[in-house]
C-alpha positions in Angstrom: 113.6 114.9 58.5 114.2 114.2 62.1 117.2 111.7 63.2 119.4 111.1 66.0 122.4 110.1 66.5 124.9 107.6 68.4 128.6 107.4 68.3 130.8 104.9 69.8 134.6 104.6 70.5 136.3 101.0 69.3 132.9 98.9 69.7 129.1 99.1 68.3 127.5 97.5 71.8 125.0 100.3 72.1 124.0 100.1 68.1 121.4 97.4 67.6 119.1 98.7 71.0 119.3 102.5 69.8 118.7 101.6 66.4 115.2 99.2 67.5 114.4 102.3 69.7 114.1 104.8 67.3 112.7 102.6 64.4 110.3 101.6 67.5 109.4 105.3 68.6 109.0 105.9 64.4 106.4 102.8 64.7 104.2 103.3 67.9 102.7 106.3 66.5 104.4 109.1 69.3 105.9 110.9 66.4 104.2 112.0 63.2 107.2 111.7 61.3 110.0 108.6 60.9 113.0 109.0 62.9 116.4 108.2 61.1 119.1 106.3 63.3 122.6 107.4 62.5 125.2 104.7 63.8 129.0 106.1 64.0 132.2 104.1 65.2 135.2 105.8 65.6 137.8 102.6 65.1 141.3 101.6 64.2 143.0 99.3 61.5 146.0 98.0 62.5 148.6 95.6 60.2 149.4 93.3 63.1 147.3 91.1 65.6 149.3 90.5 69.0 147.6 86.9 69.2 150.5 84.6 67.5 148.0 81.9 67.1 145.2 84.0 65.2 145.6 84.4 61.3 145.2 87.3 59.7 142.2 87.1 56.9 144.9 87.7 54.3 146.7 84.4 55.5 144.1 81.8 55.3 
């Protein structure tokens, strides 16, 4: 199986164009064999929100 890889820091911006890419490059026929996409994040969870006027989803 062939698959590549992306990993971001705190955001996915790059995801959705490297993901069409390689289902793209799986499509157009330059590869005999699929190519899996593999999306990492590396992010954080944190109790609080600094912004007094946003809720938190728990609040609502």
């Amino acid at each position: 199986m062939n698959a590549v890889a992306v990993t971001d820091h705190g955001n996915l911006f790059g995801a959705y164009s490297f993901y069409e890419t390689a289902n793209s490059l799986a499509n157009s026929g330059k590869t005999s064999q699929s190519v899996k996409p593999i999306i990492g994040l590396r992010g954080y969870l944190i109790p609080q929100t600094s912004c007094p006027e946003c809720k938190r989803f728990s609040e609502r």
